[in-house]
Wavefront OBJ file of the C-alpha trace (Angstrom):
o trace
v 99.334 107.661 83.453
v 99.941 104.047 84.220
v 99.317 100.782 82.426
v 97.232 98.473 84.023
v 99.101 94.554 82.980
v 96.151 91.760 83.245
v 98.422 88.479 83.360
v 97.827 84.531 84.246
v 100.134 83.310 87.009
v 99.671 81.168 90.168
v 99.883 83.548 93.166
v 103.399 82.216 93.978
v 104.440 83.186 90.279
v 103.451 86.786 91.137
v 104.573 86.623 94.583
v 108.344 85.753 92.989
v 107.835 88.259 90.382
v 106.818 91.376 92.916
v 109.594 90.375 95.549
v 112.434 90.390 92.398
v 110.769 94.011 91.581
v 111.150 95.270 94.800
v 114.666 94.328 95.262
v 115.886 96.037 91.804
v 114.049 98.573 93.279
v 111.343 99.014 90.333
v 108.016 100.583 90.674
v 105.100 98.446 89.896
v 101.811 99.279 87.367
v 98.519 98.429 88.474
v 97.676 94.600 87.908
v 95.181 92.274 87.754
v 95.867 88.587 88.335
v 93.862 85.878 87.207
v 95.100 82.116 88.198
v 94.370 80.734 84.723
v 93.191 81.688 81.632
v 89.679 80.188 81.921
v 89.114 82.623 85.153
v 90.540 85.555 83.157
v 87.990 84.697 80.125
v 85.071 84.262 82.766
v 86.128 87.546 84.034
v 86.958 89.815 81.134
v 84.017 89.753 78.795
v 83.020 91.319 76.085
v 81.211 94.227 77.903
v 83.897 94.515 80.325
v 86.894 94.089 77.673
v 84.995 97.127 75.956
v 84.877 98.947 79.164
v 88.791 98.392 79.911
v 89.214 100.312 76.324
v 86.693 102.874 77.273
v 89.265 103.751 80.273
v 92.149 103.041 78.626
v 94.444 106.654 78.154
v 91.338 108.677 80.049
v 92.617 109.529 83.294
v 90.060 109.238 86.374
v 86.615 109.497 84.967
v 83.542 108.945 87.025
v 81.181 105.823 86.378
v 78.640 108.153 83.728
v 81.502 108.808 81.374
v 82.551 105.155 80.799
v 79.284 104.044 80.612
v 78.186 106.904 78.105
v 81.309 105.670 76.028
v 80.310 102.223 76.100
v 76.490 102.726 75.525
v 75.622 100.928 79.041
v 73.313 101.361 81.779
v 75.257 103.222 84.384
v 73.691 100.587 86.891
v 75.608 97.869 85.066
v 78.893 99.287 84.298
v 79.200 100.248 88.161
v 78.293 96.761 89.160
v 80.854 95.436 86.495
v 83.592 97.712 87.632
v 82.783 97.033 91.644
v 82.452 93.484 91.369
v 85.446 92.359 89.174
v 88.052 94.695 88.610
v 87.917 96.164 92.765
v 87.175 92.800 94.559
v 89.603 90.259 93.496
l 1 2 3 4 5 6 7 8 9 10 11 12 13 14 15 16 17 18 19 20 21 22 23 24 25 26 27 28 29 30 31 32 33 34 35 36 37 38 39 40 41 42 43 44 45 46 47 48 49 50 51 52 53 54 55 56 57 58 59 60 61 62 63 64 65 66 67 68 69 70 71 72 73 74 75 76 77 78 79 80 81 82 83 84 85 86 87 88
């Protein structure tokens, strides 16, 4: 299973961070990186917070099963997943 870390730190930040990881030789989680934390609030609303716990500890799951857990249109939770957590 791995952890996805959501953080807020200028690309060089991360850049440094990834490089010192790679030379201790460490194996990196999935992460999302939002410049500041007004573009991380803009991104991760409510509906997509609640979507983030819908996944969290499932393993893959299709687009039906989150949205079933999370009482949304299928539609919506595909375009939410596509859009902000794939494209950035």
């Amino acid at each position: 299973m791995s952890t996805l870390i959501i953080d807020v730190a200028s690309e060089d930040e991360a850049l440094a961070q990834a490089i010192a990881a790679i030379e201790r030789n460490e194996p990196q989680p999935p992460r999302y990186l939002s410049c500041s934390q007004e573009d991380l609030l803009d991104t991760l609303t409510g509906n997509r917070f609640a979507l983030l716990k819908a996944l969290a500890g499932a393993g893959p799951l299709g687009v039906r099963e989150p949205a079933r857990r999370t009482g949304r249109d299928v539609r919506v939770v595909h375009a939410d997943a596509k859009e902000r957590f794939t494209s950035k």
